[in-house]
C-alpha positions in Angstrom: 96.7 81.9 102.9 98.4 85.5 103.0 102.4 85.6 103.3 104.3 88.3 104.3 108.0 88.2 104.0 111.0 89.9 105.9 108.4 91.7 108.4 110.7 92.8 111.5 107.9 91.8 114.7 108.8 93.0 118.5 106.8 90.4 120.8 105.1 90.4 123.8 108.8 90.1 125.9 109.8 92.9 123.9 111.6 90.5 121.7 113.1 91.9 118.0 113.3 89.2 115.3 113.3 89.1 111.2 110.0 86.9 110.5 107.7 85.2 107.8 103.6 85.8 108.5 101.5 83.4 107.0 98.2 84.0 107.6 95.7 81.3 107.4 92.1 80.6 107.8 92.3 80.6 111.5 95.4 82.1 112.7 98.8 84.3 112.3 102.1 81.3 111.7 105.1 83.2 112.5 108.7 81.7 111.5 112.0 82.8 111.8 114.3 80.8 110.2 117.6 82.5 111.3 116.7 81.9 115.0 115.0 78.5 114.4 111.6 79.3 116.1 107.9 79.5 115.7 104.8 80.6 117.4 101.2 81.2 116.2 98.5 83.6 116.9 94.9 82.1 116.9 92.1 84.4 115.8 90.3 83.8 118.8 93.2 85.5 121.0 93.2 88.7 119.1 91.6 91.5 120.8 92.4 94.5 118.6 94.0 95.2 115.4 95.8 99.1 115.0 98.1 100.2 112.4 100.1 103.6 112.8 102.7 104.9 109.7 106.2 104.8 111.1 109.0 106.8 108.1 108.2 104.7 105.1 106.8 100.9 106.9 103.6 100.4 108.7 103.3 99.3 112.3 100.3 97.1 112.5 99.8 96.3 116.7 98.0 93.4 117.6 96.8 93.7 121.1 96.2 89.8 122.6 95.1 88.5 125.6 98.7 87.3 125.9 100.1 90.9 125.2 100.9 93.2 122.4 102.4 92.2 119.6 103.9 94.4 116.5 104.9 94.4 113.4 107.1 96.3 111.1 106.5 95.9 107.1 105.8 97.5 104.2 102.5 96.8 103.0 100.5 96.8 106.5 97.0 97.7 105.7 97.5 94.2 103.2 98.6 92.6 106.8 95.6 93.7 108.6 93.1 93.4 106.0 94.6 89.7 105.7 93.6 89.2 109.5 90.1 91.2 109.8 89.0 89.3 106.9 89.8 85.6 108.4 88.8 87.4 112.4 85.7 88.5 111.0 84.1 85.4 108.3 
């Protein structure tokens, strides 16, 4: 298990919160604990993985069959490395 810390995400609604990323052997556990809320991303619902540089943080864009989710964090080629590795075992 992977964890990323403070990672600003915008959701599929378009939704901006301050999250944690854990990611496990089979999926992305996203927590917020300001706003009390979770969700998960299973591997299996992950369609593509980009990454674009945006001023000094990394955007890494996870396109799902739900929608399009995004990330803002520091160390995002860790983030997606972290995800191809359990997407692709």
């Amino acid at each position: 298990m992977v964890k990323f810390q403070r990672v600003t995400e915008t959701d599929e609604d378009g939704e901006d919160r301050l999250v944690t990323l854990e990611v496990t052997a089979n999926e992305i556990f996203r927590t917020s604990k300001a706003q009390m809320w979770e969700a998960r991303i299973p591997f299996a619902a992950i369609v593509n993985i980009e990454m674009r540089r945006s001023g000094s943080s990394d955007r890494v864009i996870a396109e799902t069959k739900h929608g399009n989710v995004s990330w803002m964090l520091k160390e995002g080629q860790s983030l997606r490395d972290a995800i191809d590795a359990g997407r692709f075992k």
